[in-house]
C-alpha positions as CSV (number, residue, x, y, z in Angstrom):
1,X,0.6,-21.6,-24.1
2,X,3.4,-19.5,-25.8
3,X,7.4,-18.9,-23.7
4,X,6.5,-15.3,-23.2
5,X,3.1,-15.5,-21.8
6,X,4.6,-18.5,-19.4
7,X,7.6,-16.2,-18.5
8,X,5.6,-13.4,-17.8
9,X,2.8,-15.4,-15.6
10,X,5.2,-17.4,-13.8
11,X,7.0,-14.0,-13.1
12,X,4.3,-12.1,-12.2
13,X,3.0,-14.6,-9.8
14,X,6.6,-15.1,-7.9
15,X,7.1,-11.5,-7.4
16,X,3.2,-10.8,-5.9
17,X,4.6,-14.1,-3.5
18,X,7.8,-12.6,-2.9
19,X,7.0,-9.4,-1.6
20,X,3.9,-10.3,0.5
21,X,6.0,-12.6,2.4
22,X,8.8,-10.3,2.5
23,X,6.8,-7.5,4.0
24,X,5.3,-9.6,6.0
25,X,8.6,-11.3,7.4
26,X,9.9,-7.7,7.3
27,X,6.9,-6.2,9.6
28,X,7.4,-9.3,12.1
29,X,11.3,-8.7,12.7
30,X,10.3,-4.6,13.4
31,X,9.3,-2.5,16.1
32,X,5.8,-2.6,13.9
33,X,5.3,-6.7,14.3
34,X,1.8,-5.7,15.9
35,X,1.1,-4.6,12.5
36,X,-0.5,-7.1,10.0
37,X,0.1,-6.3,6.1
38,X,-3.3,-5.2,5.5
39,X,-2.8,-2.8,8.0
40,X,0.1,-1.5,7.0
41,X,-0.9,-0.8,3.4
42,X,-4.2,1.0,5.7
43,X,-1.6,3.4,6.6
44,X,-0.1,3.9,3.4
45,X,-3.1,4.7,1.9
46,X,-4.0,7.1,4.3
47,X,-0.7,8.9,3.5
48,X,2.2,10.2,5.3
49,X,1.0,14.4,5.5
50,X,-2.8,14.0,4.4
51,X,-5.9,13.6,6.2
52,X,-8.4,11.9,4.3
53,X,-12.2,10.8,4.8
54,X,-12.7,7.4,5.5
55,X,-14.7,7.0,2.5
56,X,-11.3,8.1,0.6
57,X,-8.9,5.8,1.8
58,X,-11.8,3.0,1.4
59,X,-11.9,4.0,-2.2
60,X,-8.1,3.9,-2.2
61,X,-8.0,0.3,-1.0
62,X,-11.3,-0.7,-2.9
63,X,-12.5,-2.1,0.4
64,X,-16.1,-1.3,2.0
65,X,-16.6,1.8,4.4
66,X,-17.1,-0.8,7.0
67,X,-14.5,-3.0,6.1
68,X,-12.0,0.0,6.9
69,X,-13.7,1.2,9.8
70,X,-12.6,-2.1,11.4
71,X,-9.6,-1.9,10.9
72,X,-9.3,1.9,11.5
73,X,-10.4,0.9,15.4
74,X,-7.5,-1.2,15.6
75,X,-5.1,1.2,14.4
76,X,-6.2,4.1,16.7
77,X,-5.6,1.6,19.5
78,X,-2.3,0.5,18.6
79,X,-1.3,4.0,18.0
80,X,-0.6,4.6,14.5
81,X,-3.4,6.5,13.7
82,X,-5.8,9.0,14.6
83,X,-9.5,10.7,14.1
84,X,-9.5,14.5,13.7
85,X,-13.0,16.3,12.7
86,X,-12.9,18.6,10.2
87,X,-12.6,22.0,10.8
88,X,-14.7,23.5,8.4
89,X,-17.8,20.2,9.1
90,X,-17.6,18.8,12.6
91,X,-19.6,16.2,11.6
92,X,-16.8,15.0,8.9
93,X,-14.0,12.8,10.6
94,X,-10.5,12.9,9.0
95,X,-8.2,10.6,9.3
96,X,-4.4,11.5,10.2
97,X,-1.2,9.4,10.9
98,X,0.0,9.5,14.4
99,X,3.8,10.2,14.5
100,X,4.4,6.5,15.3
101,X,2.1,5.8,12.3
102,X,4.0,8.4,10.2
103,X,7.3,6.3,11.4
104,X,5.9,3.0,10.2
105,X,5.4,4.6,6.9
106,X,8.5,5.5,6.3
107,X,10.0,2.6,7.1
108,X,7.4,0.9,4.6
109,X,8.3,3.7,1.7
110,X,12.3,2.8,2.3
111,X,11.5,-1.1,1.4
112,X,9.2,-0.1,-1.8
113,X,12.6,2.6,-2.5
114,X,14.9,-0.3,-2.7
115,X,12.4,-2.7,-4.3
116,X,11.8,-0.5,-7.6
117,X,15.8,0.6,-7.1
118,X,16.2,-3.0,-7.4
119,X,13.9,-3.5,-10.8
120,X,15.5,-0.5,-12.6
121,X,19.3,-1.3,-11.8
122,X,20.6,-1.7,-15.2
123,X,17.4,-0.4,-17.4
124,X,17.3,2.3,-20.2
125,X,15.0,5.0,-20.3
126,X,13.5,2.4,-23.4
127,X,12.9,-0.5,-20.7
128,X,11.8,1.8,-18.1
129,X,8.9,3.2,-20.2
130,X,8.1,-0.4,-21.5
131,X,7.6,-1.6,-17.8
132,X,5.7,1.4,-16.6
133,X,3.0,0.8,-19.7
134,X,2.8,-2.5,-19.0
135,X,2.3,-2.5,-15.4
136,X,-0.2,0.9,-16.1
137,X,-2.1,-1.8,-18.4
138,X,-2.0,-4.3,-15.9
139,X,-3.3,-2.3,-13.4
140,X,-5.9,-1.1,-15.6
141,X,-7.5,-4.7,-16.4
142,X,-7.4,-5.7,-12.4
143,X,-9.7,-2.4,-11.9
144,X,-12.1,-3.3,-14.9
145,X,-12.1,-6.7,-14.5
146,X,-12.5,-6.7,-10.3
């Protein structure tokens, strides 16, 4: 195993660790510690000003209908988000951010804000464009590949 594959894996893998636990320690000490992570990333997937199908934010977090729907129940109970039916098809359900939800979000974009703050302190446009290909590239093989 070649230095830079090492660096990178070892990297990689600290930084997935790092901020699951940080978010996760970071949801606990907040007014949103009834919120697990999964659920929080449920509401930022759903969006801060959208209203999306269910189908859409399943999609988004390439997690079953079902899956979602689950967890969508517990998130209308706790407040954070709500059903609407469409106005154009009454039978089509949206999905909307209550304002506490809309809250929660926020707080959630402010941490990701610092976080990629944090990875571009000190970067040229050069290193910046390097990073975003490679973590485009990554992102791509995770899709194909699961």
């Amino acid at each position: 195993m070649n230095e830079d594959f090492k660096q990178v894996n070892d990297q990689l893998v600290r930084v997935f660790n790092d901020i699951l636990t940080i978010e996760e320690t970071e949801l606990k000490k907040s007014e949103f510690k009834d919120l697990s992570i999964k659920e929080m990333h449920t509401i930022e997937a759903i969006g801060l000003h959208d209203t999306k199908t269910t189908s859409e934010v399943a999609k988004n977090l390439s997690i079953t209908v079902g899956t979602l729907t689950v967890a969508i129940n517990n998130l209308v109970k706790k407040n954070y988000v709500e059903r609407v039916r469409s106005k154009e098809d009454r039978r089509v359900v949206m999905l909307k951010l209550t304002n506490r939800g809309r809250l929660c979000y926020r707080v959630h974009q402010n941490f990701h804000k610092k976080m990629v703050e944090a990875a571009l302190t000190d970067m040229g446009d050069e290193e910046k464009q390097a990073l975003i290909k490679g973590l485009g590239s990554l992102h791509e093989f995770l899709k194909e590949f699961y």
